[in-house]
Structures are given as C-alpha cells and as structure tokens.
C-alpha positions as CSV (number, residue, x, y, z in Angstrom):
1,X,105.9,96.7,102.7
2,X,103.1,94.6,101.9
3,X,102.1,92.2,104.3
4,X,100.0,88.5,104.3
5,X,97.0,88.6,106.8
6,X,94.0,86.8,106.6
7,X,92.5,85.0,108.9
8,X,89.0,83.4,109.2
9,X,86.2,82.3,111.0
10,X,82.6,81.4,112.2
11,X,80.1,83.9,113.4
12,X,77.5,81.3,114.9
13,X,74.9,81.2,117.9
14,X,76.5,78.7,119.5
15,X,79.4,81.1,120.2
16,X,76.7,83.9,121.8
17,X,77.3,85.5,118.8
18,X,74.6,87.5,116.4
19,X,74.6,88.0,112.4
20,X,72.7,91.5,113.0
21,X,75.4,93.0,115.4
22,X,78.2,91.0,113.7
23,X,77.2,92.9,110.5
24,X,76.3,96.6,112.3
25,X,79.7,96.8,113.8
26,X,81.9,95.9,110.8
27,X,79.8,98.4,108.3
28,X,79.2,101.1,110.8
29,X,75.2,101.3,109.8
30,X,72.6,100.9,112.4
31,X,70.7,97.3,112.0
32,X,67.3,96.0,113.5
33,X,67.7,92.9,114.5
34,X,64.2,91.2,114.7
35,X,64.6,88.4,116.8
36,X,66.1,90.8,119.4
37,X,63.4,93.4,119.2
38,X,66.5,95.8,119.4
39,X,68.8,98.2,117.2
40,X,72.4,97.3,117.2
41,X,74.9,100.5,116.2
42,X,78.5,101.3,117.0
43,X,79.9,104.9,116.4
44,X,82.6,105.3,114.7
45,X,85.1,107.6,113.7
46,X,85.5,107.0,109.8
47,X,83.2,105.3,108.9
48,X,83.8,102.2,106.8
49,X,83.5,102.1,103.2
50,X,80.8,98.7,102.6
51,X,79.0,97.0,99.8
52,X,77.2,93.6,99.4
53,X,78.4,91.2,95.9
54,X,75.0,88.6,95.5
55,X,75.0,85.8,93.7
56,X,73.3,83.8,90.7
57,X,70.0,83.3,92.1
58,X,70.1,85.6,95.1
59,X,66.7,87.0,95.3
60,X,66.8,91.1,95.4
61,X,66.9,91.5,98.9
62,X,69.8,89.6,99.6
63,X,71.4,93.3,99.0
64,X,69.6,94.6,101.8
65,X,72.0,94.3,105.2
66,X,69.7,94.5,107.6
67,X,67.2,91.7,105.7
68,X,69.9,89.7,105.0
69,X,71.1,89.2,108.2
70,X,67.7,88.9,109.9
71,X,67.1,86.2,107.0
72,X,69.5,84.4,108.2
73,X,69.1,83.9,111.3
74,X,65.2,83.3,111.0
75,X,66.3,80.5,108.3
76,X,68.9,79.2,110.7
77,X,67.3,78.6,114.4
78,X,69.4,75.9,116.0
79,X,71.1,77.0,119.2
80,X,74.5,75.5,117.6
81,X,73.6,77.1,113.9
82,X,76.3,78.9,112.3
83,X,75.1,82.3,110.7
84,X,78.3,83.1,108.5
85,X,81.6,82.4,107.6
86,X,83.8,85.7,107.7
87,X,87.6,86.5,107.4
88,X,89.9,89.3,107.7
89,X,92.2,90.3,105.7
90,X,94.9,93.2,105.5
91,X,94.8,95.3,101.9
92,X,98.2,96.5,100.7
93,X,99.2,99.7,101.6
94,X,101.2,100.1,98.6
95,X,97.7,100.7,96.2
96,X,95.8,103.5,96.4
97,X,92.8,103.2,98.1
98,X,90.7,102.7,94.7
99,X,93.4,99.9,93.8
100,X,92.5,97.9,97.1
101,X,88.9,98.1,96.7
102,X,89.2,97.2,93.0
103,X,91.3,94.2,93.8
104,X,89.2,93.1,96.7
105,X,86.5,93.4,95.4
106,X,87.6,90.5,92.0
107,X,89.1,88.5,94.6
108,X,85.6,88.1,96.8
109,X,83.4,88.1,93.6
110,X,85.8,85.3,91.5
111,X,86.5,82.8,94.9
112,X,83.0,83.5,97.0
113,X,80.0,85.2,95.1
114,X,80.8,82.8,91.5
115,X,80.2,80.2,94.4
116,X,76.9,81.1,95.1
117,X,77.9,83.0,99.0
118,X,76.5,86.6,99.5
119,X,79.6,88.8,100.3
120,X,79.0,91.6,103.0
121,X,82.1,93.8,102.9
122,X,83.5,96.3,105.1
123,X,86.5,98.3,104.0
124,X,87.9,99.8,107.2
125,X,90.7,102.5,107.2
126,X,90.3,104.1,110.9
127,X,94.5,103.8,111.0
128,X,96.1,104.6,107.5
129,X,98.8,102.6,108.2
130,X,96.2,99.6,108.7
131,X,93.6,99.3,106.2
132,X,92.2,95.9,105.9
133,X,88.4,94.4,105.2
134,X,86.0,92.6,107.2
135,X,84.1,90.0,104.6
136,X,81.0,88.0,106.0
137,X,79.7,85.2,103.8
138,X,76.7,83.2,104.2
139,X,76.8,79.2,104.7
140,X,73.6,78.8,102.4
141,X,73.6,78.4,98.6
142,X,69.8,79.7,97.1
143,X,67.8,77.3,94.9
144,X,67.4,78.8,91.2
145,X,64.2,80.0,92.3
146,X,65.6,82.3,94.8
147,X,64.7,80.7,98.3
148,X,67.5,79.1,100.7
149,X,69.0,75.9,99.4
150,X,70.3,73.1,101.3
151,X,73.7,73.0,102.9
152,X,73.7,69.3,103.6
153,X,71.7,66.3,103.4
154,X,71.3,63.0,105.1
155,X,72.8,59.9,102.6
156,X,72.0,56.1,103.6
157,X,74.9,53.7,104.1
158,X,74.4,50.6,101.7
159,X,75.8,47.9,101.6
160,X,77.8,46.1,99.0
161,X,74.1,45.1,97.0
162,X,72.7,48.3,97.3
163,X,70.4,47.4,100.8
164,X,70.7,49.5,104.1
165,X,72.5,49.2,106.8
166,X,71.4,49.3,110.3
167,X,73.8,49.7,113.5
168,X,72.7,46.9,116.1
169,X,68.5,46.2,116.9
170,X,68.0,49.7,115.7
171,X,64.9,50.5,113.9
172,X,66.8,53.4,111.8
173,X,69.0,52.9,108.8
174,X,72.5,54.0,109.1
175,X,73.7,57.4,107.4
176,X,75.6,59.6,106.8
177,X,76.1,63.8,106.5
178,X,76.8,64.7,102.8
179,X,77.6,68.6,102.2
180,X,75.9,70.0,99.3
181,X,79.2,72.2,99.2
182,X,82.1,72.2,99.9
183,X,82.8,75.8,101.8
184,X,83.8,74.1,105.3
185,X,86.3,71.8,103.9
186,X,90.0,72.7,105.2
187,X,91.7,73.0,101.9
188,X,89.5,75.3,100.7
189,X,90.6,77.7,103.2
190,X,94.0,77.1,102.4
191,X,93.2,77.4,98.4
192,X,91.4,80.9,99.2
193,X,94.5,82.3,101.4
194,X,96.9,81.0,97.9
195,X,94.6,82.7,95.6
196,X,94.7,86.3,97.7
197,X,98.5,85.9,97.3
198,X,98.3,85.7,93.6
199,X,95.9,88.0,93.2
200,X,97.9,90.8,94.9
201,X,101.1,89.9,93.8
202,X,99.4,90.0,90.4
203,X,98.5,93.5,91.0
204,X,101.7,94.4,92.3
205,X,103.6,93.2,89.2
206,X,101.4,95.4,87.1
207,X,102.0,98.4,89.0
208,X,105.7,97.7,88.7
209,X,106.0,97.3,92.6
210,X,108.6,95.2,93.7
211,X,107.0,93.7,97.4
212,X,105.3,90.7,97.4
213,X,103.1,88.2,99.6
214,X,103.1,84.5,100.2
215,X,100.5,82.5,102.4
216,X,103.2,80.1,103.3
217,X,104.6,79.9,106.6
218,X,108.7,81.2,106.8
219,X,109.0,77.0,107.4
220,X,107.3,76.6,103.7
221,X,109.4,79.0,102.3
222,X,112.8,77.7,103.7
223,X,113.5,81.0,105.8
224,X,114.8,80.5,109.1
225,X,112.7,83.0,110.8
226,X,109.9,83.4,113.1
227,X,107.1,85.1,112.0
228,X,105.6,87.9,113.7
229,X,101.7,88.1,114.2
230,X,99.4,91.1,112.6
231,X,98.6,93.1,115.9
232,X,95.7,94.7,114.6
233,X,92.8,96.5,116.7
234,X,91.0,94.5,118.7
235,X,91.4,93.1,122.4
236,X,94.2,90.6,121.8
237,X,96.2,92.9,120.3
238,X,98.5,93.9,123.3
239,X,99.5,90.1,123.4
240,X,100.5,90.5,120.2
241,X,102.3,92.8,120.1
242,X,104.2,91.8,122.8
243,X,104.8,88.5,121.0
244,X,105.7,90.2,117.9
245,X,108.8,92.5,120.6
246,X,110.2,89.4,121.4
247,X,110.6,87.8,117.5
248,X,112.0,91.3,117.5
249,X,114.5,91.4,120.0
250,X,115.3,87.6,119.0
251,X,115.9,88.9,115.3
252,X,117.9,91.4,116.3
253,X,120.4,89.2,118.8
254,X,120.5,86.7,115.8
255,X,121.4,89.4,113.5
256,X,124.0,90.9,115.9
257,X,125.6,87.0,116.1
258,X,125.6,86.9,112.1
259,X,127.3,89.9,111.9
260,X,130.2,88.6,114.4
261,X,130.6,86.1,112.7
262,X,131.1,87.6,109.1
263,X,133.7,90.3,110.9
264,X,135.5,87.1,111.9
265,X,135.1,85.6,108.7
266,X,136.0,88.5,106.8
267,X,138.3,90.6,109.4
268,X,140.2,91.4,106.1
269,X,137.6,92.5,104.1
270,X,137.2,96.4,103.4
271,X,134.5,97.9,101.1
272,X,135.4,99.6,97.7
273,X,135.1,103.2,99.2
274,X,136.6,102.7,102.5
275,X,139.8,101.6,100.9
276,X,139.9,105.2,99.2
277,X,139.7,107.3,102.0
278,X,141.9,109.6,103.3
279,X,142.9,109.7,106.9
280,X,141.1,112.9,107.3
281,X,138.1,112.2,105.5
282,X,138.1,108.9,107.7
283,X,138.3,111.5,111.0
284,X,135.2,112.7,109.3
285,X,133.2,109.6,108.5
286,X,133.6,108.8,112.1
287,X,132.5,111.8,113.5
288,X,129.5,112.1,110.8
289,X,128.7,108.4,112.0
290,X,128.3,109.3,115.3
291,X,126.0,112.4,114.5
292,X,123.6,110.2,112.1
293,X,124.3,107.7,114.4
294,X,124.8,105.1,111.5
295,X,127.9,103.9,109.8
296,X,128.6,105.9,106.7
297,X,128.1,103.6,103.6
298,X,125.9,104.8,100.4
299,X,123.6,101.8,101.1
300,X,122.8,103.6,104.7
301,X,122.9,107.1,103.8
302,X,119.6,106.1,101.3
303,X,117.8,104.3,104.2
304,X,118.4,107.4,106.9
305,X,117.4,109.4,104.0
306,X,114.1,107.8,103.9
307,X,113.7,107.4,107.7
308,X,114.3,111.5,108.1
309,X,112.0,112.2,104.9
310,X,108.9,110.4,106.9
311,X,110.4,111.3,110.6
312,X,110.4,114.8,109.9
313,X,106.5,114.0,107.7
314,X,105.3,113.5,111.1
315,X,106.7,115.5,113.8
316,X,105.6,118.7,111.3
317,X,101.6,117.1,111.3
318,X,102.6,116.9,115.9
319,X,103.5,120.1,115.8
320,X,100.2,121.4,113.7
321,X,98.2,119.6,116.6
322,X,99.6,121.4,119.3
323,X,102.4,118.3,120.4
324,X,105.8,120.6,121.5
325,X,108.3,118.9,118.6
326,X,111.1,121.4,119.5
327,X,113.6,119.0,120.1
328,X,112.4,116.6,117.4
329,X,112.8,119.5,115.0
330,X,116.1,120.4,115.9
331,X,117.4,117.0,115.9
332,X,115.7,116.3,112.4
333,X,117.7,119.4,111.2
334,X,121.2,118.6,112.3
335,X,120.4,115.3,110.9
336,X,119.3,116.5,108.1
337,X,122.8,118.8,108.2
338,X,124.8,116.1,108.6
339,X,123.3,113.8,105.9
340,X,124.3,116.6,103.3
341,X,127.8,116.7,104.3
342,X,128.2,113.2,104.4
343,X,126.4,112.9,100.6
344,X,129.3,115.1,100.3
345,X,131.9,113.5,100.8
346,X,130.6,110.4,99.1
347,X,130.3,112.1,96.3
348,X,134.1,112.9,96.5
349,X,134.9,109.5,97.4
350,X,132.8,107.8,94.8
351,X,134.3,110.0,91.6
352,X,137.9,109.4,93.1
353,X,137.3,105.5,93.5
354,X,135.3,105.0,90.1
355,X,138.2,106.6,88.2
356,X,140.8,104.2,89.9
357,X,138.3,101.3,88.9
358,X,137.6,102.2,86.0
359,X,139.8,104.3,84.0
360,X,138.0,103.1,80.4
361,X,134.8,104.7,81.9
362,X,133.5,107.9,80.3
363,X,133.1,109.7,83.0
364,X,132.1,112.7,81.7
365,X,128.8,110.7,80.3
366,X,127.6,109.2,83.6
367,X,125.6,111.2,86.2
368,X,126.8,111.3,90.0
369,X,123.8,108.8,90.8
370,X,124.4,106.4,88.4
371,X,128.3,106.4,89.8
372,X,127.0,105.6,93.0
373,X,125.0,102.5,92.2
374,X,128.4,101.4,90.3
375,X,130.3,101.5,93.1
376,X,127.7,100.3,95.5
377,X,127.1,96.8,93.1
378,X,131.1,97.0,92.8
379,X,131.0,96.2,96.5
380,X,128.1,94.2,96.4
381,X,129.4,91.7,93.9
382,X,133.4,92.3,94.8
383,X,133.6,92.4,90.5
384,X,135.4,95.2,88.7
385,X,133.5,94.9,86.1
386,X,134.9,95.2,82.1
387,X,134.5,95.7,78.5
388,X,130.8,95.0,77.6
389,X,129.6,93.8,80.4
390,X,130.8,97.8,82.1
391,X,128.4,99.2,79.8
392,X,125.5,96.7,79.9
393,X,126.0,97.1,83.6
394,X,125.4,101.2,83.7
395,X,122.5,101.0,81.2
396,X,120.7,98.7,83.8
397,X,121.6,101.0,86.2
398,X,120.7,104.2,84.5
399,X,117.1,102.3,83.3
400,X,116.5,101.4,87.3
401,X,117.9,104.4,88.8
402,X,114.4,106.8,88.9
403,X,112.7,103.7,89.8
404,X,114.9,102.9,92.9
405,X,115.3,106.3,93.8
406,X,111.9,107.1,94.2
407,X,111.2,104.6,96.5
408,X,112.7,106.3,99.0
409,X,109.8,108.1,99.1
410,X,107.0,106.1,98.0
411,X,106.2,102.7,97.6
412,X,104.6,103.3,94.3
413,X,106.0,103.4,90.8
414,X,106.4,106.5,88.9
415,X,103.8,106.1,85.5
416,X,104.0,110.2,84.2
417,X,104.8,113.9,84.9
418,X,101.3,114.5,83.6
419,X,99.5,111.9,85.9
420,X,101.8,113.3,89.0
421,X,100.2,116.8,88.3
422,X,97.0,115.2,88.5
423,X,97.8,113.4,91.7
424,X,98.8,116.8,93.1
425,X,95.9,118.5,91.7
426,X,93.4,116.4,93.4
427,X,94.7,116.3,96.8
428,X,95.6,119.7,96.8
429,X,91.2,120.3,96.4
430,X,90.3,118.1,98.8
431,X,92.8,119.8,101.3
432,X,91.4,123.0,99.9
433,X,87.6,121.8,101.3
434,X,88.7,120.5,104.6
435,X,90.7,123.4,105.4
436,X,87.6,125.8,104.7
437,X,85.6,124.3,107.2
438,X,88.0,126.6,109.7
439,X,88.4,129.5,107.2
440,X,92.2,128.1,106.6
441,X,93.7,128.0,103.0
442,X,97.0,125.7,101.6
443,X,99.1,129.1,102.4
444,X,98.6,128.1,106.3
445,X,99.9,124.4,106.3
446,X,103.2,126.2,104.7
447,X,104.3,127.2,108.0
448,X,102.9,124.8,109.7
449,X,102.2,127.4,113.3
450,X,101.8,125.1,116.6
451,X,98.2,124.3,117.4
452,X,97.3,125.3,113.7
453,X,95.2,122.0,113.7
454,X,93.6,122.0,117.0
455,X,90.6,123.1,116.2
456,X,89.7,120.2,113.6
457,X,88.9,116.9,114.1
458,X,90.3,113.4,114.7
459,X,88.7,112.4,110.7
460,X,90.0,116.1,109.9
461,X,93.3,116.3,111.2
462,X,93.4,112.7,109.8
463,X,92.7,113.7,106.1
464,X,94.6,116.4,106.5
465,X,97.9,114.4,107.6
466,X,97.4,112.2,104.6
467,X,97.1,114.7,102.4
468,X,99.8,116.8,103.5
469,X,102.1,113.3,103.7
470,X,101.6,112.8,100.2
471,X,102.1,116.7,98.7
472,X,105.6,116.1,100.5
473,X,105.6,112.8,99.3
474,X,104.9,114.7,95.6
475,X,106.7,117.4,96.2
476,X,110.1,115.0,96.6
477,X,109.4,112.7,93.7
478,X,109.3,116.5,91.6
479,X,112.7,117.0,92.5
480,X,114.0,113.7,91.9
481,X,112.4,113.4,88.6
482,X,113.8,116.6,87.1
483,X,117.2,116.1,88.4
484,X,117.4,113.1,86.7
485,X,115.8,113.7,83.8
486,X,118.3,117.2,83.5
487,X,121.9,115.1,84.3
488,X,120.4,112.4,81.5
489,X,119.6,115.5,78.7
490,X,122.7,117.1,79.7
491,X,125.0,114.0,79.0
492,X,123.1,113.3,75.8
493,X,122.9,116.7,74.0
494,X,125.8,118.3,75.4
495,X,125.5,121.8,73.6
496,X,121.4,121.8,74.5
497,X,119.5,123.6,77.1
498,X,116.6,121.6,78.4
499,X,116.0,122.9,81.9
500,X,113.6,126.1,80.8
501,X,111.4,123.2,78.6
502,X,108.4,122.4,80.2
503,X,108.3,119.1,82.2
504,X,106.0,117.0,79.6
505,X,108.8,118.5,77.0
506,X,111.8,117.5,79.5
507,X,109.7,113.8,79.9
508,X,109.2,113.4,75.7
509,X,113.0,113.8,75.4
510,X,114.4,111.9,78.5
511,X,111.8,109.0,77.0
512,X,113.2,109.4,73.6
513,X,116.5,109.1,74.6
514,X,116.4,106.2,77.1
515,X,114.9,104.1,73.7
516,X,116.8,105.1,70.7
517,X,119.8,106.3,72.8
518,X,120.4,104.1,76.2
519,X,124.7,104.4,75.8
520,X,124.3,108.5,76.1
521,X,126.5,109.1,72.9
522,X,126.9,112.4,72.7
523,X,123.8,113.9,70.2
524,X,123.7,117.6,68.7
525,X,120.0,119.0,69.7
526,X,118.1,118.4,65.8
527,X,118.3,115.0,66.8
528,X,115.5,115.0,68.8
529,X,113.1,116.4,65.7
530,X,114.6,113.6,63.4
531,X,114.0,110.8,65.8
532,X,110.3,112.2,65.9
533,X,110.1,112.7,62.4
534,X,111.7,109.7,61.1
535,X,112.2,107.3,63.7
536,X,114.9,105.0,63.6
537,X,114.5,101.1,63.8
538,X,115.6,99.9,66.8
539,X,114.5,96.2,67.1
540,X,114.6,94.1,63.8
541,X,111.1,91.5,63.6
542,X,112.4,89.2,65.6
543,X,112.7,91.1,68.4
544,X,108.9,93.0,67.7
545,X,107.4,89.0,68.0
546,X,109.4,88.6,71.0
547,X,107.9,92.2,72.7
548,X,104.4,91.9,71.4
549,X,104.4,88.1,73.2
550,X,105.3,89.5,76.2
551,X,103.0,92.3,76.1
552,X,100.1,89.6,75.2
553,X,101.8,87.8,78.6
554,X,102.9,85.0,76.4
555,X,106.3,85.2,77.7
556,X,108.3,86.4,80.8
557,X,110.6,89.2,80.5
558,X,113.9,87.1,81.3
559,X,112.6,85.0,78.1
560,X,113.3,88.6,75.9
561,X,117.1,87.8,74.3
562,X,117.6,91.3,74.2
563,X,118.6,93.2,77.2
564,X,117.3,96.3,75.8
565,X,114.5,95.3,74.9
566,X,113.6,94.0,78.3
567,X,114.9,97.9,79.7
568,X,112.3,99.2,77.0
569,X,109.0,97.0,78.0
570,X,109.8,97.7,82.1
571,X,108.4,101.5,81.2
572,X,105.2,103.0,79.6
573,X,107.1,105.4,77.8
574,X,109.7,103.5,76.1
575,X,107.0,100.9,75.7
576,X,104.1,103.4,73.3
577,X,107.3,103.5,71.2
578,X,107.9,100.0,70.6
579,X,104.3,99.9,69.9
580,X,104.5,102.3,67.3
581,X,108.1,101.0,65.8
582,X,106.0,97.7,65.3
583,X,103.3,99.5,63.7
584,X,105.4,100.1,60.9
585,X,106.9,96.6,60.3
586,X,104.7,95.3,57.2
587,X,105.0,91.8,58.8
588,X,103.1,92.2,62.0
589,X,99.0,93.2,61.7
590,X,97.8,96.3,63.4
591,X,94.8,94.2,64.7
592,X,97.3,92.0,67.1
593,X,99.1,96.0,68.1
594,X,95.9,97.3,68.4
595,X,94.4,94.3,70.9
596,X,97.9,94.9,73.1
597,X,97.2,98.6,72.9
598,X,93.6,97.9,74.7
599,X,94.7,95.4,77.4
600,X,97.2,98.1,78.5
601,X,94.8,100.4,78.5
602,X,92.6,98.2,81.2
603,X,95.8,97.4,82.9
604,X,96.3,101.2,83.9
C-alpha cells in the first residue's frame, strides 16, 4: 500500500558535511569538488535515475551538477553556512515507474523550482519494494540577471518616529535579520509535506487506485495507533526496524484483546455461511483450516489467495538463483491444494445459503463471484437485503467485482485488454535482451531449472525478477478478465457463444452490456449489432449535464443522482459511450464534449 515518508533536512559545513559528495552519492555520477582538490564517487549497483529542474533566472550552468555544487560552496564560505536544503521522500509503489517520476517531478517543479530553488533529483530504485527520491535544493534565490541573490538582509529597529535604536552606550544601531524568503520557516515544511499528500492522492484517484496518504500523524487523524517508522537504507535503519517490531507485536496483542472482547460481546453471533453448514462439511472446514492454517471465511480465502500468488512469485525467482526452495515449493502446493478445495466448498455453501436468503433472486442470472460478494456484505452488514435495493445491490457488485478481484494481484487498476497486451509485449522484450546476454530465451524461465540465474547479475537477476513478477502478475489478471467477462456474456445472451471471439471482441461486448444492460436481462445475440447500430438512450439531459460536470471535475461522483450513472463514469469503457450518447443530444455542444474528450486524453 502506499505509504507517507518524507522527511527533511540541512546539508551544511557546519555539520562536516560537503554539497559535492552530498550530490555524488545521491546521483551515482563522479563529482570534482574544487575546494577539496579531490573526486568524490560511490559505486553503485543500479544506478539512479537524476535530473536537475532550474529556475526563472538560473543562469545555464545551474544544470551542470558538478558546477552547481562547487558554486555553492564557493558562494557560501562560512564555517556554519548551510549548502542545501534536501528531503526524502518515498514514491508510491502502486505507479509505474514513469508515473512516479512524472508526479515527482510536478510536485518539485510547482512547490520548489516556481520558487526560485534549483532542484537536484535522484530517483533511486536499488530495492523494488523501496523506491523513493533524494531532492537537494539550494538556499539562494538568483537576481534577474542570473548571479546569486540575497537570502537575508540586515533591517534597523526604529523607533516609534522613525529614528534608530541603540542597545546601551553602543555605537551600532540595533537590528534585526529579515529573510528575503521564506524557505526556512516551519510551516512551510509542514505546507510542502500536505501538498505531496494531495498530489499523490490526486494521482491515485485518477488511476482509480483506492490507497491513499495523509501527512498527519494517526493522533491528527483520530486513529488510536502508533505509527511505525520508514526503515529505509541507511545506518539507523536496524533501530528502526526494531522500533517498528515492537508497534508490531503491540498491534497484534491489542488486536488479539479486541477480538476477545467482540467473542464475548457477540458469543451468539454466527456468520451467514457458517449457519449453513453441515456437520460434515464443518469436519471439513476444520481440517482445511488447519492445513491453510487460517479460518475458512470468503474474506480469508481472498487474502491467502494473494499471499500464495506472491509467496510462490518468489520462492520460483530463489529457486532460479540457486536457493534449495524444496520445501517451500511443496508447502506452496498443498496450500495451493487445499485452497481449491476449500473455494469448493464455498462455492456449495454460498449457492445453498443465497437461495435460502433469497428465494426472489434470479439465480440463474448471477455469476458464482458475484454470489460470493452477496453473501460476504450479507454478513458484513447483518441485512437480507430486498426488493430494489437486492438488485441495486448486485449491479454495484457486478460493476466492482473485476476491479476488486484484480487486486489480488495487482495494486493497479485494469484500463484495457489492448493496453494489457501492450504491457506484456514490452516486458516480455526487455526480458528477451537480458536473457540473451547468457544465450537464454523466455522458453528457459518456463521451467524455471535450479541455478538457471546464477550466472547473471545482482541488476540482472533483479530485472529479471521484476519482469517475471509481473508476466505472472499479467498472466493472472488474463484469466480473471476472461472469466468474467465469459460468466457476464453468458448470463446476458443466453443462446450466444462468445468464448471463440477475440478478447478486444469479448471486451466491446462485456462494455456494451455493463452500459445499456447492467440488470443482465436475458438478450438474443442481434442485440449487440442494434445497440451498435442504433444506440439506445440511456440517460435523459439531465443526467448528460450531471456526467459532463463531473467529467469537467465540477462535481463529485456521490453528487451524480443516478446510481448508474455513477457505475458508468467509474470505467473508460462505459465512459467513451456516455460521451458519444451526449454527442447526439441537440442540447449539449460538441465543443464542451470535445474539451472533456482532451483532458481525458492527458489524464491517461
């Protein structure tokens, strides 16, 4: 999940510390530092990704790192001067790494270089799980003629007819410091930290991804928590992370208390699918329970079905390095055994206690995975749910349900068969290249022999675990996709066969159906060609103003009035055709659909 981390500080001579080795170490390049008389480079093993945002003003060779630094500290002598102002902060791991650099990159330009600070940024990746930037700023703002400016300047203390002030029989009139800007104030670090918030949760709303950050503390926020500390890399990091064990093992005892407490609360409470077992299927849970060693509830199957997906990700990348994963493998696959017999028997159990709950349903018209989820918020909410608010109820459910289930695998929404195959494309040719190096081909990593990756290395076998985490990664959102998108066709053109279409076809339909058809009435198969060739009107022009002023961001989705029309905006799909149902309304201009059209074009 994403996480908040940024943290700042002073690089200054005072502390020891140089702007030359400072900035050599955090962009990997090797920097003379003339004062010195001496190089300053440290090796490293991927090498950070680093650019340099200048200013209004800045004079060209403020973009040069090793004459910016040694600028600096020829411009700043004092044994107490501070060089730079730098922080560090922790990117999302949820954006690709072309997302993070894009957003980090606004956020330093909009808050730091519109200021009038040169930015020196390093991007560093050397753990995937960890990327995060290094950003030094300078303390100086440049006159319009391109020299350094002043950072502060001396101000006389008048009195109240305008005269100075002296302190005593001193000769010297009394003063004060005035800063020329106001970078070293306290709030402003507290109004930068607030402003990297937004700007990722920002991002994160527009990629449809649920997480997001706050720079408050858990005391701000009302949660009564302690917060653990970012361990990072560097030499602290052992105290924090035994810090960050004990929030751990004091989470878990609180948890354990809670849950004591609601068992004595609620020692009569059963969940909806317990209730409907029988006594050997509950001889079965148990023993399945023990194997998985979790309790068997849908909510819990999903979450050991994600822990085995990226437990078994990397043993297989151990065992290609020449680790002995025997055991590991053979655990995974009993696990892995067990999950699908208890999915099973679920499955039984769910049908059984849906049609005791709700005999009105249509069963026949709901897929196994949306039955699950109506059971599971059954539970959730203790609410047999009736009537209209049944079938508003599944329709949210069937609009969430890729959506939710793909995050058991990734992090990141799914925006296109088409794009996915692009995704796979790519990373399948730059696996392609690496593997090369050592004569090696795709065909190799499929079984995955002990040792296969030995002979690359560390930034190889790195790349190559990446890349072969997400083709797994890809290869699991496949399936998911076209099971869905199959149960949803099946349900809604009874007498059609859609699973020999291509996927783009299979997408076009499922899209089509989700928009003009979100109940699943049963459809012949020539429907499809009429919605295409004469659409129907969904939305009367009401409801077009309504969509087009929240596309335009004029209003918030909870403001729409119609619930399907906030299902239809949540998608790209749906969402090109509510554009092009609007395009046909004689009251609304194509100028204002075409404007929308463009600023989702940026969004992407």
């Amino acid at each position: 999940m994403a996480i908040f981390h940024m943290s700042f500080s002073n690089i200054s001579a005072g502390k020891g510390r140089s702007a030359i080795a400072s900035a050599a170490y955090r962009s990997g390049e090797k920097l003379f530092d003339q004062k010195e008389g001496r190089s300053y480079f440290y090796a490293r093993s991927v090498m950070p990704e680093s650019f340099i945002l200048t200013p209004k003003n800045a004079p060209a060779w403020a973009s040069d790192r090793e004459k910016l630094w040694n600028e600096v500290e020829r411009k700043d002598r004092r044994a107490n001067s501070r060089y730079a102002k730098e922080f560090n902060v922790a990117l999302p791991v949820e954006l690709s790494e072309d997302e993070q650099k894009e957003l980090l990159t606004k956020y330093v330009q909009e808050n730091f270089v519109d200021e009038g600070m040169v930015a020196d940024v390093a991007i560093h990746r050397d753990h995937q799980d960890n990327p995060h930037a290094h950003v030094m700023l300078t303390n100086r703002p440049f006159n319009p003629d391109g020299t350094w400016g002043l950072k502060s300047k001396r101000e006389n203390i008048l009195d109240e007819n305008g005269n100075k002030t002296y302190t005593g029989n001193s000769r010297f009139p009394r003063s004060r410091k005035v800063w020329l800007v106001d970078w070293d104030k306290k709030e402003k670090i507290n109004q930068w930290r607030h402003n990297w918030a937004v700007s990722v949760n920002q991002v994160l709303e527009q990629k449809n991804i649920p997480d997001r950050i706050s720079e408050k503390s858990f005391i701000e926020e009302g949660i009564d928590d302690t917060p653990t500390q970012h361990e990072g890399i560097n030499s602290k990091r052992h105290e924090r992370k035994e810090f960050n064990q004990q929030v751990k093992d004091y989470r878990k005892a609180k948890a354990s208390y809670k849950n004591n407490q609601e068992k004595v609360i609620n020692r009569g409470h059963l969940d909806s699918l317990s209730k409907h077992f029988s006594f050997n299927e509950k001889r079965v849970v148990k023993e399945l329970s023990h194997e998985l060693k979790t309790y068997i509830s849908l909510e819990n199957l999903d979450d050991k079905r994600r822990m085995l997906f990226n437990w078994k990700n990397s043993t297989l990348i151990k065992h290609a390095v020449g680790e002995d994963v025997t055991k590991q493998l053979l655990t995974i696959n009993q696990q892995e055994s067990s999950l699908k017999k208890a999915d099973e028997l679920l499955n039984k159990v769910v049908d059984r206690t849906t049609k005791k709950l709700y005999p009105e349903l249509n069963f026949e018209q709901t897929t196994q995975a949306e039955r699950r989820e109506l059971i599971k918020e059954t539970d959730s909410e203790q609410t047999v749910f009736k009537g209209s608010e049944l079938n508003e109820r599944l329709m949210n459910i069937r609009d969430d349900l890729l959506t939710q289930q793909l995050l058991t695998f990734t992090k990141r929404p799914y925006v296109g068969w088409k794009l996915l195959m692009q995704q796979e494309k790519e990373v399948k040719i730059e696996l392609k290249y690496t593997l090369m190096i050592h004569d090696d081909n795709l065909e190799s990593l499929e079984h995955v022999d002990q040792g296969l990756l030995e002979k690359y290395s560390p930034t190889e076998q790195q790349k190559i675990t990446r890349a072969v985490k997400d083709l797994r990664t890809i290869m699991a959102v496949k399936q998911v996709i076209q099971t869905q998108y199959q149960e949803v066709l099946r349900r809604a053109f009874p007498n059609g066969d859609f699973n020999e279409l291509p996927m783009i076809k299979q997408e076009q339909a499922y899209t089509a159906v989700m928009y003009y058809d979100p109940a699943l009435k049963p459809c012949k198969v020539e429907t499809i060609a009429q919605w295409q060739e004469n659409p129907p009107r969904v939305f009367n022009t009401q409801e077009h103003l309504q969509g087009l002023a929240y596309l335009s961001g004029q209003l918030s989705l909870d403001q729409l009035e119609n619930h399907h029309l906030q299902r239809v905006l949540k998608h790209d799909g749906t969402k090109q055709l509510f554009l092009g149902e609007c395009k046909v309304d004689p009251t609304i201009k194509n100028s204002q659909i075409e404007k929308i059209q463009m600023q989702l074009k940026e969004q992407q």
